[in-house]
C-alpha positions in Angstrom: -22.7 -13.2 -15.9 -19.7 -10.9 -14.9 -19.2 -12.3 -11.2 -15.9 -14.1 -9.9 -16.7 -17.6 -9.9 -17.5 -17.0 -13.8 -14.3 -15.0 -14.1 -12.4 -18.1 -12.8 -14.1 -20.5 -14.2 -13.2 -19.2 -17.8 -10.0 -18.9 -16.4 -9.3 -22.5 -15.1 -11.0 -23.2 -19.0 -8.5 -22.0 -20.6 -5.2 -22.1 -18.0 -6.4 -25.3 -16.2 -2.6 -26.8 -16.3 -0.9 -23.7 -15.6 0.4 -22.7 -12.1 -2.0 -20.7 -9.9 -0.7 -20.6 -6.4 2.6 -21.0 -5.3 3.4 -20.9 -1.5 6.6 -22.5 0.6 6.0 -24.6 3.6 9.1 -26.5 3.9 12.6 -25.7 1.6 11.2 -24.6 -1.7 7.7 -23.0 -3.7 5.3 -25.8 -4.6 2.5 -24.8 -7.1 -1.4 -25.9 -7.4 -2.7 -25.5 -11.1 -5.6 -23.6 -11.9 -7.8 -27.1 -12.3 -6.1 -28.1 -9.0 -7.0 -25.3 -6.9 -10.8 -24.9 -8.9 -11.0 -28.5 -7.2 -9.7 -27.3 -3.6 -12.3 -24.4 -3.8 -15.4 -27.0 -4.0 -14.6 -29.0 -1.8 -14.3 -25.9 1.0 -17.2 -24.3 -0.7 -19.7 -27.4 -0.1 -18.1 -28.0 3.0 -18.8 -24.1 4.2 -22.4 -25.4 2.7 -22.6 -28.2 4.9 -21.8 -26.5 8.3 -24.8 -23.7 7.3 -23.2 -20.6 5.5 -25.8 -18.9 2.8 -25.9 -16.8 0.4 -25.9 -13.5 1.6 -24.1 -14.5 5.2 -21.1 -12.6 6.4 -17.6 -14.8 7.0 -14.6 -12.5 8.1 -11.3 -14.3 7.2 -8.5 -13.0 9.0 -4.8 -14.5 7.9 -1.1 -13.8 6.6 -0.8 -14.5 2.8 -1.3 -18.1 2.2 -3.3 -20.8 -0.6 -5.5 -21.1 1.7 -6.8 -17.2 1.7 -7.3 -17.2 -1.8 -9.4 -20.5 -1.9 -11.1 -19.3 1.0 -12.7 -16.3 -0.3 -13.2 -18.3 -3.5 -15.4 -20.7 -2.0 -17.2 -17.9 -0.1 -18.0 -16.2 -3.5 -19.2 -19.7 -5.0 -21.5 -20.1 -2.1 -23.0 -16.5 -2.7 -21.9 -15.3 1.0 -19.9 -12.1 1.5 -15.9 -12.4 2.6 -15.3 -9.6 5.2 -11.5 -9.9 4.7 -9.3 -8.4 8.1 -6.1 -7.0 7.9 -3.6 -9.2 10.2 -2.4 -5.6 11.3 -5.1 -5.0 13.4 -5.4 -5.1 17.5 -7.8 -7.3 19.3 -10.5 -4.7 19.7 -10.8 -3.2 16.3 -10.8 -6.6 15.1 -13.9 -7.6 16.8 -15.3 -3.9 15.9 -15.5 -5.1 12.3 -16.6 -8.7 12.7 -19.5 -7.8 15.3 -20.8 -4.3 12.6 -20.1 -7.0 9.3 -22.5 -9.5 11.5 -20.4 -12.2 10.4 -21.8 -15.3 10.8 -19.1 -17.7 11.1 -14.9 -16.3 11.0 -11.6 -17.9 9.0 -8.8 -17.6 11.4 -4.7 -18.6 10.8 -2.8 -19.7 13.8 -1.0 -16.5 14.2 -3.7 -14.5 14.3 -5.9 -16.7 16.5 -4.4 -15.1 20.0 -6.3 -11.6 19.2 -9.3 -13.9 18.6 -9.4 -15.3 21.7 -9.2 -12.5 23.4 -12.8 -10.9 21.9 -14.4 -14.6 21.5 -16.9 -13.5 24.5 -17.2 -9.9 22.9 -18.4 -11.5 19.0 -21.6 -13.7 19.9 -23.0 -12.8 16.7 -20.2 -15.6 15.2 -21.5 -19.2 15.3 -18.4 -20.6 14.2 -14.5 -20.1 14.5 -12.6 -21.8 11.2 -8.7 -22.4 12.0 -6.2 -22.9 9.1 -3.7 -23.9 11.5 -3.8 -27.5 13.6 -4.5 -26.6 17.6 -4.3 -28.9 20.3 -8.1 -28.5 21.2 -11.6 -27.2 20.0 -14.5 -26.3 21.4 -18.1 -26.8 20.1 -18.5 -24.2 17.7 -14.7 -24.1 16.6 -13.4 -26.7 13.6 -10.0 -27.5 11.5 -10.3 -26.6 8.1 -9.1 -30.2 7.1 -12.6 -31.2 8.1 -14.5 -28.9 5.7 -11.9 -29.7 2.7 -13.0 -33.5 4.2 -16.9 -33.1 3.7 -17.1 -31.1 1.1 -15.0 -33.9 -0.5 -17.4 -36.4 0.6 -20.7 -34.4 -0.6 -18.8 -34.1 -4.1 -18.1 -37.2 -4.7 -21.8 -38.5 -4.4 -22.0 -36.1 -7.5 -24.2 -33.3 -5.9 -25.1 -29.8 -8.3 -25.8 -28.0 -5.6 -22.6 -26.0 -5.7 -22.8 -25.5 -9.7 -26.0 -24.0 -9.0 -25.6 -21.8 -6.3 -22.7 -20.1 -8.4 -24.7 -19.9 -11.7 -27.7 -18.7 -10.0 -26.0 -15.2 -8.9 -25.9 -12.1 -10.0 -23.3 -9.8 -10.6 -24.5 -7.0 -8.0 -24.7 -9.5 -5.3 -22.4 -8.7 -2.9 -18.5 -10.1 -2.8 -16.7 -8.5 -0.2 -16.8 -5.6 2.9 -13.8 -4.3 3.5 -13.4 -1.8 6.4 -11.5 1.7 6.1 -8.7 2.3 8.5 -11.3 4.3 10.5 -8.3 7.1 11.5 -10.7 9.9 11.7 -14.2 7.9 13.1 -15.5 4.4 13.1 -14.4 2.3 10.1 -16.4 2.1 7.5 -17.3 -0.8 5.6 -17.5 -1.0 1.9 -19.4 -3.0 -0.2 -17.8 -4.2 -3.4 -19.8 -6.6 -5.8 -18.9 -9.0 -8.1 -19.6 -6.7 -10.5 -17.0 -4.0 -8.9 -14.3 -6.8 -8.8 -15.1 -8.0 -12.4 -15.3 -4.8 -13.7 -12.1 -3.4 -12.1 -10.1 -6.4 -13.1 -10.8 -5.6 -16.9 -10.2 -1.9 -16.5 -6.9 -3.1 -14.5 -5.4 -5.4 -17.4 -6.5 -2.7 -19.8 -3.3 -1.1 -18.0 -1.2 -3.5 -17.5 0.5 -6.6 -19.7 0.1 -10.2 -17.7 1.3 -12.7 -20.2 0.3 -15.9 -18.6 3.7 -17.0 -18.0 4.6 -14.0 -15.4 4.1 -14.7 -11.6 4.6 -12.6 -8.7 5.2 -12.4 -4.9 1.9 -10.6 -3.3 4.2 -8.9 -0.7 1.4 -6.7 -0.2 -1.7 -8.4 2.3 -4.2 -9.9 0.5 -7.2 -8.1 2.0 -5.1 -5.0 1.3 -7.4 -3.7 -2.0 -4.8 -2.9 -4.0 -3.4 -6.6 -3.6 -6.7 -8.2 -4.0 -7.6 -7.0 -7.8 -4.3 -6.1 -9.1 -3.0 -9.1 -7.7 -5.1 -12.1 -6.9 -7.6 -11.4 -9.6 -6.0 -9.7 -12.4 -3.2 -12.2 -12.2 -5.9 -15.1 -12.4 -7.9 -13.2 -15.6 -4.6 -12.9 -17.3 -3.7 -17.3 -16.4 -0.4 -16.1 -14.2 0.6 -17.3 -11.0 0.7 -15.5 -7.9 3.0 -16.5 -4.4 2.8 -15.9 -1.4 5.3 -14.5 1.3 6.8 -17.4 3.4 5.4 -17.1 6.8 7.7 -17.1 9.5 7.5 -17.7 13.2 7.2 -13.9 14.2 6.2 -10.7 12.1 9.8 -9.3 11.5 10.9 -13.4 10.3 8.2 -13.4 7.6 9.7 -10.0 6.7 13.1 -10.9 6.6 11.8 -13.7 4.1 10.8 -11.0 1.8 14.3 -10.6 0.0 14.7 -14.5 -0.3 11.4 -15.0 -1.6 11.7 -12.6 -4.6 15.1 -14.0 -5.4 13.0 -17.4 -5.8 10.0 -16.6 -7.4 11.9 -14.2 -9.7 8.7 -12.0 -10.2 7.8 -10.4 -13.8 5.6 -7.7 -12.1 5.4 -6.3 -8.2 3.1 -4.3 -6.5 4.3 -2.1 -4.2 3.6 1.1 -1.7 5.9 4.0 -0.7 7.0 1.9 2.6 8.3 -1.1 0.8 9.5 1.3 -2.2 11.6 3.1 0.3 12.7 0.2 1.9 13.7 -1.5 -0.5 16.3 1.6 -1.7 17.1 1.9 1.8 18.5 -1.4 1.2 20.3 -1.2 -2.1 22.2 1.8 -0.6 23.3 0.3 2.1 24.3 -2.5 -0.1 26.0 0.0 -2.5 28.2 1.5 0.4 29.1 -1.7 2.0 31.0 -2.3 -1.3 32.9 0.8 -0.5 33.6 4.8 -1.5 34.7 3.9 -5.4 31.5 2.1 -6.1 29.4 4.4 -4.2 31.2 6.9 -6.3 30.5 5.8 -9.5 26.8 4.5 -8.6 26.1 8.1 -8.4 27.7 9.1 -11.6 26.1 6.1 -13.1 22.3 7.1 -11.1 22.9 10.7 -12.1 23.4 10.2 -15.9 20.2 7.7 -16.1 18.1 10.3 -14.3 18.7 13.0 -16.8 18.2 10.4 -19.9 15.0 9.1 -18.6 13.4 12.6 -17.7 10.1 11.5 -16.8 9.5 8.9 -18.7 7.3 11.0 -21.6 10.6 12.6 -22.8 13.3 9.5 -22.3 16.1 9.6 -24.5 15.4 12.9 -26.8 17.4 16.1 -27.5 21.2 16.0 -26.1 20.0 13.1 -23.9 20.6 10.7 -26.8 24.2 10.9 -26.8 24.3 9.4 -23.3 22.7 6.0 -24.5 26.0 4.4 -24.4 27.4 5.5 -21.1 23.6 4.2 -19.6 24.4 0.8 -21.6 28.2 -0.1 -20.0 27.0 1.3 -16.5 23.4 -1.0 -16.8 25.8 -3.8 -17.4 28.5 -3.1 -14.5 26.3 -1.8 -11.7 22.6 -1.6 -12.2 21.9 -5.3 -13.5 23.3 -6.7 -10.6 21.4 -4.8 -8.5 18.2 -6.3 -10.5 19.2 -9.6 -10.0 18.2 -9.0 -6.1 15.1 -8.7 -7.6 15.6 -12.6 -9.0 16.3 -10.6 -12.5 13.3 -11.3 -14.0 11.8 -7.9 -12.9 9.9 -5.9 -15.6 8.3 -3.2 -13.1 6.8 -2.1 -10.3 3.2 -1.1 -10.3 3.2 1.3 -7.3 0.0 2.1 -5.4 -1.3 3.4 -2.2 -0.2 7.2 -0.7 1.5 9.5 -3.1 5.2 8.0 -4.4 7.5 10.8 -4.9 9.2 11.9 -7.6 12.7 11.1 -6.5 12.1 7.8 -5.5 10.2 7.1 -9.1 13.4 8.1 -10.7 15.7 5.8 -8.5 13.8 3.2 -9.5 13.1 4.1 -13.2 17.0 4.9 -13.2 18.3 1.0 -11.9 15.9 -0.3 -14.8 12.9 -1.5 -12.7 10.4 1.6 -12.7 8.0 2.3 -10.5 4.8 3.0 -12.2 2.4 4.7 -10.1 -1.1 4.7 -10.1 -3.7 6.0 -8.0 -7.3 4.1 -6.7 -9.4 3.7 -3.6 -11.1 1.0 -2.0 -14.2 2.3 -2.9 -13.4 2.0 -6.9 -12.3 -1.4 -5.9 -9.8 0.5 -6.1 -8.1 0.8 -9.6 -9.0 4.3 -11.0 -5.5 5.4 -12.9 -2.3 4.1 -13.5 1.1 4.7 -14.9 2.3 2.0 -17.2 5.0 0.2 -19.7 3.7 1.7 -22.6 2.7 5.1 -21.7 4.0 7.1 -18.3 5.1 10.5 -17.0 6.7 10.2 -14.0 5.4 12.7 -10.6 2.0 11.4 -12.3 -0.8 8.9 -11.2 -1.3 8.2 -15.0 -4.0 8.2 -17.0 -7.5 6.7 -16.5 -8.5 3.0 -16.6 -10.8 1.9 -19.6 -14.9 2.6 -19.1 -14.8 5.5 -16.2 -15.6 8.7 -16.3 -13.8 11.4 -14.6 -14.3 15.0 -13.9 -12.6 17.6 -11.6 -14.6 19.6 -9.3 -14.8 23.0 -6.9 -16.3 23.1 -3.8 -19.6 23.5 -5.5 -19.3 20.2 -7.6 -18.8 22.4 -11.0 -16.9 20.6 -13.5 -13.4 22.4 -14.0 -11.1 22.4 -16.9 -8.0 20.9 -17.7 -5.2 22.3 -15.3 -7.4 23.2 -12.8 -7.4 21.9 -9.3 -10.1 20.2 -7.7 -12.1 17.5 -6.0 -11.5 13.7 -7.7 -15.0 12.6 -8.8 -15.5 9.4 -10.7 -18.1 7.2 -12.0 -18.1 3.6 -13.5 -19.4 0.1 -13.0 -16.4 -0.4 -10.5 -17.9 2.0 -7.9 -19.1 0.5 -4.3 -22.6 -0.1 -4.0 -22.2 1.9 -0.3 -21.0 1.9 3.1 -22.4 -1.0 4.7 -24.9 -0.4 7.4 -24.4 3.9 6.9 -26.1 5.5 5.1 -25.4 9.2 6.0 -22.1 8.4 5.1 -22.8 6.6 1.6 -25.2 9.9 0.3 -22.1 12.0 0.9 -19.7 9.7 -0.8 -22.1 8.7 -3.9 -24.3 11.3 -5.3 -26.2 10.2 -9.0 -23.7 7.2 -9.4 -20.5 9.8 -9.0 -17.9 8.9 -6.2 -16.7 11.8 -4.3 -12.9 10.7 -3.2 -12.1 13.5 -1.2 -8.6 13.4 -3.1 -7.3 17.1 -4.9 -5.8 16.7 -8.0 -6.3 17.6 -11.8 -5.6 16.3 -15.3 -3.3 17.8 -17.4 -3.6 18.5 -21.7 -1.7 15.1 -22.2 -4.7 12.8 -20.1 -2.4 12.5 -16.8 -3.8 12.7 -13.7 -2.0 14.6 -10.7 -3.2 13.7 -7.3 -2.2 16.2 -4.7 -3.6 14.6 -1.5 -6.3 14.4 0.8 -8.8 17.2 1.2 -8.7 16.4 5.1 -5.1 17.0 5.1 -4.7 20.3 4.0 -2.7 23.2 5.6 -4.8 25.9 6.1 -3.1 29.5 6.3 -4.2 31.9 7.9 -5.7 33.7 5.3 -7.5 31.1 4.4 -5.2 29.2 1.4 -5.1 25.5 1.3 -2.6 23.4 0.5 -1.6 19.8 0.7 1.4 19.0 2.9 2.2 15.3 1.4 4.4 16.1 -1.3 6.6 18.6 0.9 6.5 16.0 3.9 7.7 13.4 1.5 10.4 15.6 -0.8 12.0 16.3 3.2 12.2 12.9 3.6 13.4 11.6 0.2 15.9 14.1 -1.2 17.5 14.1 3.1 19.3 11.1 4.9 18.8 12.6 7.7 15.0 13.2 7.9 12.8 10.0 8.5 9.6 10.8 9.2 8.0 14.3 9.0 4.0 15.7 9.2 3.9 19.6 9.0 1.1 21.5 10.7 -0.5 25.0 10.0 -4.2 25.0 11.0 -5.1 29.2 10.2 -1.8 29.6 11.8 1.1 32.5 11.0 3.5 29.9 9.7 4.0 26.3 8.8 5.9 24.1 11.8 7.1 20.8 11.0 7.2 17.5 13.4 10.3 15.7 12.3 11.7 12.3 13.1 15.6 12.3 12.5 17.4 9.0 10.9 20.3 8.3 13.5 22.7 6.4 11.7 22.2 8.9 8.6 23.9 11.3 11.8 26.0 8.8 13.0 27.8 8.6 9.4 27.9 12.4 9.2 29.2 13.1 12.7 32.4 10.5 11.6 33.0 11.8 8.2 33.2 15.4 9.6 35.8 13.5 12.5 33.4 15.2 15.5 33.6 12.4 18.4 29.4 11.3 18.5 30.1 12.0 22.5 30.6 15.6 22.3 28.6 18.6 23.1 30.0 19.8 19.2 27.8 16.6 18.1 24.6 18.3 19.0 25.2 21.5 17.5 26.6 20.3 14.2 23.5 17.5 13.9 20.9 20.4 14.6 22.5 23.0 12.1 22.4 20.1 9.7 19.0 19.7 10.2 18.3 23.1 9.8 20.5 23.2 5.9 18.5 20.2 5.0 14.9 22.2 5.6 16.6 25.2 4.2 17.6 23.3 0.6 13.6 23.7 -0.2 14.2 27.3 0.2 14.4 30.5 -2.3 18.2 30.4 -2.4 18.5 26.3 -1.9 19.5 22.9 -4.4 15.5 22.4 -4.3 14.3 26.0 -3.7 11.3 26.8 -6.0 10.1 22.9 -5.8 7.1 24.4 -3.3 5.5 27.8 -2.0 7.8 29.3 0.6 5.0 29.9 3.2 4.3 26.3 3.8 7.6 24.9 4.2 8.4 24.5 8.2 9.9 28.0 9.8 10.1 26.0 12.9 10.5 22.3 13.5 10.2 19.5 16.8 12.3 16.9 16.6 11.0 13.7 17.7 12.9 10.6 19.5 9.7 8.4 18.6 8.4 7.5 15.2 5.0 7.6 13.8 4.4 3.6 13.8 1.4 1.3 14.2 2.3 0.2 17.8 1.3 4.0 18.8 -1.3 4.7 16.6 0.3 7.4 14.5 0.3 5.4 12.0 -2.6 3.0 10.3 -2.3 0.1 8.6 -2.0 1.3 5.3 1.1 3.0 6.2 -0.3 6.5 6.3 0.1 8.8 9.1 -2.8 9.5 11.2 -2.5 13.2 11.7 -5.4 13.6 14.6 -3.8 11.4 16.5 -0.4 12.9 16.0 -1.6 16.4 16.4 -3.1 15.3 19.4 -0.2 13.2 21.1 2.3 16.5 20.4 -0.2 19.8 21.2 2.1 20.8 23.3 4.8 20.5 21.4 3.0 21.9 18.5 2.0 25.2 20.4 5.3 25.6 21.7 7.0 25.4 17.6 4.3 29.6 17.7 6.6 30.5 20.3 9.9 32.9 19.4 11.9 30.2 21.4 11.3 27.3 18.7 12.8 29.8 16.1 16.2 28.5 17.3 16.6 25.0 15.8 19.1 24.6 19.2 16.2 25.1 21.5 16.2 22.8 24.5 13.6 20.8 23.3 15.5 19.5 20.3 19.0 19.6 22.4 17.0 16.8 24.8 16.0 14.6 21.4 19.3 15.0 19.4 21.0 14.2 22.7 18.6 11.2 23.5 19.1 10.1 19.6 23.2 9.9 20.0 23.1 8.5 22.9 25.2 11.2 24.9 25.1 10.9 28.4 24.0 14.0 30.2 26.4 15.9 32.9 
């Protein structure tokens, strides 16, 4: 029977001495073997049992990356409930949105989570119990340690009971495993149910993809109720007998973050998983570390990043024609400068397995270039969520890669005709990985699944070779006005990439005469320019030179510029806002997944939006921007 206790269980069968979990309470990773944490999971499982889950109840388990998350959901599975896994990202009240819709019966909680908990314990009567994973000084009646579950369950296993051996035998793979909630930026979250046939399935069409010897391990940066983490992570790692770790939690948010960089460098992971916000963090960080080693190296880390870009190509056409001749150069400077930079990494590094919003181009070639590519790939939570990839043996970069095994895919027009290679259209898949449906919704399931086919609401197309191109979200889409769509994500994220100077940007053009941009500038990207150039930061020169720069950098994408051609003219910015706040989760504009939530964001700036139509905004030195660029260098006024 394809369900995940079944999956493990062949697992701990065959890998039952080899490291499963690793996580770091004190100074260094301890592991628990496969047959070790199997044991861990029945004794929570019968525990669970013993203080009245079913099958069939809801649990939600909310928590930073830790042992106990993974043995927790196993032990739900066993039972036959459902885990309702909550992302630690989320505020008090959209917290207790999910848990009171999921009807969850009883609720996992971490200590650092347990404050939002508290505030929305009179708001969630539906939840009989409250699990803690930390120790707290006091509980009340319907709230209990952990430590006691592992204790009972412990106690009913010992007298030899098959209760537990029979509750996971007896289920069947379209029982339901998990509901996990959308980020809900547009309406009320939705929440997905995946079997244990969705997981089972997806975690053989995922290691159809990707090599897990079961020596490799890796450092789920990513949360674990994040989908993406969850299969290519938790359980592909676990089909495969490797070992997965867990960030070390620290006291606050940004400490556990911090711990990131340390982590790796102790784990030294074979494989990450990754999303444009880490991806672009973590070059971010190798720059800075390039130019702290001053101008020479940052010199020659450009000749030496240059020269591997054009060998590589995109990855389908590495090394051939002229490019062969540069093999040697690629070797000396892989030994100087881009090994070293691996060994960040902890040096054991193969790849990146990149997933979530679009990665672009330039960034997949930074990575490809320093020897630890970025292989992207392309999914939803719905597919659970692993549709395409990139990967070792076959890529082409600015790609999502080519389909998992056992799915069908076809491309569609508004009509739901299929179309033919090249052609752009409506992502629609089918396969045993597919939800069963939105839980609770129907309306919104019957315009999601029609005849077994999931309708993604992506654009894309497939080209002759079997690659997929996804080209973003039908709900984004710049609408001229004449009609024409087109999807602003790759232009917002080339203006970020390929310019320091450009943090954030969302472009807008809703039937409008042109395209207008939001932008948020990157201050000490100004900082540096203003002191190379020798203009004093504290100078009314400062704001004119920062705006023009602006204004080149927008202009690069244009007919005559470094990047002209790269998109249509029309729906690059004519006019742009700049922005002394960024799009972040603390104000909404941004969800949890790290995409921008434009509604909110067209919303929060109308005004300033209406006011980019007006002749005024034409001039990049409009007093609107003169206020932000002034605010952002911190120039005093008068």
């Amino acid at each position: 029977m394809r369900t995940i206790p079944q999956l493990f269980e062949d697992s701990v069968a065959k890998y039952g001495d080899n490291p499963f979990l690793w996580q770091k309470r004190t100074s260094s990773y301890e592991s628990m073997t496969y047959r070790e944490t199997r044991d861990a999971v029945y004794r929570l499982a019968l525990g669970l049992t013993d203080a009245g889950l079913k099958k069939g109840d809801r649990i939600s388990l909310i928590s930073e990356g830790r042992n106990d998350w993974v043995i927790a959901e196993l032990a739900i599975l066993y039972i036959g409930a459902v885990n309702v896994p909550l992302s630690v990202k989320l505020e008090a009240f959209e917290l207790e949105f999910r848990i009171v819709h999921s009807d969850s019966k009883m609720l996992i909680v971490s200590g650092g989570q347990s404050k939002k908990i508290a505030q929305i314990k009179e708001n969630i009567p539906n939840v009989e119990k409250f699990i803690f994973l930390d120790e707290k000084d006091e509980y009340a009646v319907d709230e209990i340690h952990i430590n006691s579950l592992y204790e009972k369950g412990k106690e009913i296993f010992q007298k030899g009971s098959k209760e537990l051996t029979t509750m996971w035998k007896g289920l069947n793979e379209n029982d339901y495993a998990n509901i996990c909630y959308t980020s809900g930026t547009t309406a009320d979250p939705k929440g997905i149910i995946l079997s244990h046939l969705n997981y089972y399935a997806n975690v053989e069409q995922a290691v159809s993809l990707m090599t897990i010897p079961d020596t490799y391990r890796t450092l789920l940066i990513l949360p674990l109720d994040h989908s993406f983490a969850h299969t290519a992570g938790i359980y592909s790692f676990m089909r495969m007998g490797a070992s997965i770790a867990s960030v070390q939690l620290g006291k606050t948010l940004n400490e556990t973050l911090r711990n990131i960089p340390i982590n790796i460098k102790e784990i030294k992971p074979s494989i990450l998983l990754s999303v444009p916000a880490l991806a672009k963090n973590f070059r971010k960080n190798i720059e800075k570390g390039i130019r702290e080693k001053g101008e020479k190296v940052e010199k020659l880390f450009k000749i030496a990043l240059n020269l591997s870009i054009k060998y590589n190509g995109i990855g389908w056409d590495k090394g051939k024609g002229v490019n062969i001749f540069r093999k040697p150069l690629i070797w000396i400077f892989d030994k100087i400068l881009f090994k070293k930079i691996r060994e960040n990494f902890g040096g054991e590094l193969k790849y990146f397995i990149g997933g979530g919003a679009l990665l672009d181009m330039d960034l997949q070639k930074f990575f490809y270039a320093i020897g630890i590519p970025m292989y992207q790939g392309y999914g939803l939570s719905e597919a659970a969520p692993i549709i395409s990839s990139n990967a070792e043996r076959k890529h082409k970069l600015g790609s999502s890669g080519f389909l998992v095994k056992n799915l069908e895919l076809k491309i569609c027009d508004d009509n739901g005709n299929s179309l033919p290679v090249g052609k752009k259209g409506e992502i629609v898949v089918k396969g045993e990985n597919v939800m069963i449906g939105y839980w609770k919704n129907e309306k919104a399931t019957n315009e999601t699944l029609k005849d077994g086919w999931l309708y993604t609401g992506d654009m894309g197309y497939m080209d002759s070779d079997g690659f997929l191109y996804v080209l973003g979200r039908f709900k984004s889409l710049l609408i001229g006005h004449d009609g024409e769509k087109y999807s602003p994500e790759g232009i917002e994220e080339a203006l970020v990439e390929m310019s320091d100077f450009i943090d954030q940007c969302m472009l807008h053009n809703n039937q409008d005469p042109y395209t207008v941009g939001l932008i948020v500038p990157n201050k000490e990207a100004f900082k540096r320019y203003l002191k190379h150039k020798q203009i004093p930061v504290n100078s009314e020169k400062a704001i004119s030179v920062s705006l023009e720069k602006i204004q080149r950098e927008i202009n690069n994408f244009k007919q005559n510029g470094k990047y002209g051609g790269m998109f249509p003219e029309r729906w690059l910015p004519s006019s742009v806002a700049l922005l002394s706040e960024s799009f972040n989760e603390q104000n909404h504009m941004m969800n949890s997944t790290m995409k921008i939530v434009r509604g909110k964001i067209n919303e929060y700036y109308k005004e300033r939006i209406e006011f980019l139509y007006t002749p005024a905004s034409k001039d990049i030195k409009n007093e609107k921007n003169i206020e932000v660029i002034t605010k952002l260098l911190g120039i005093k006024e008068g």
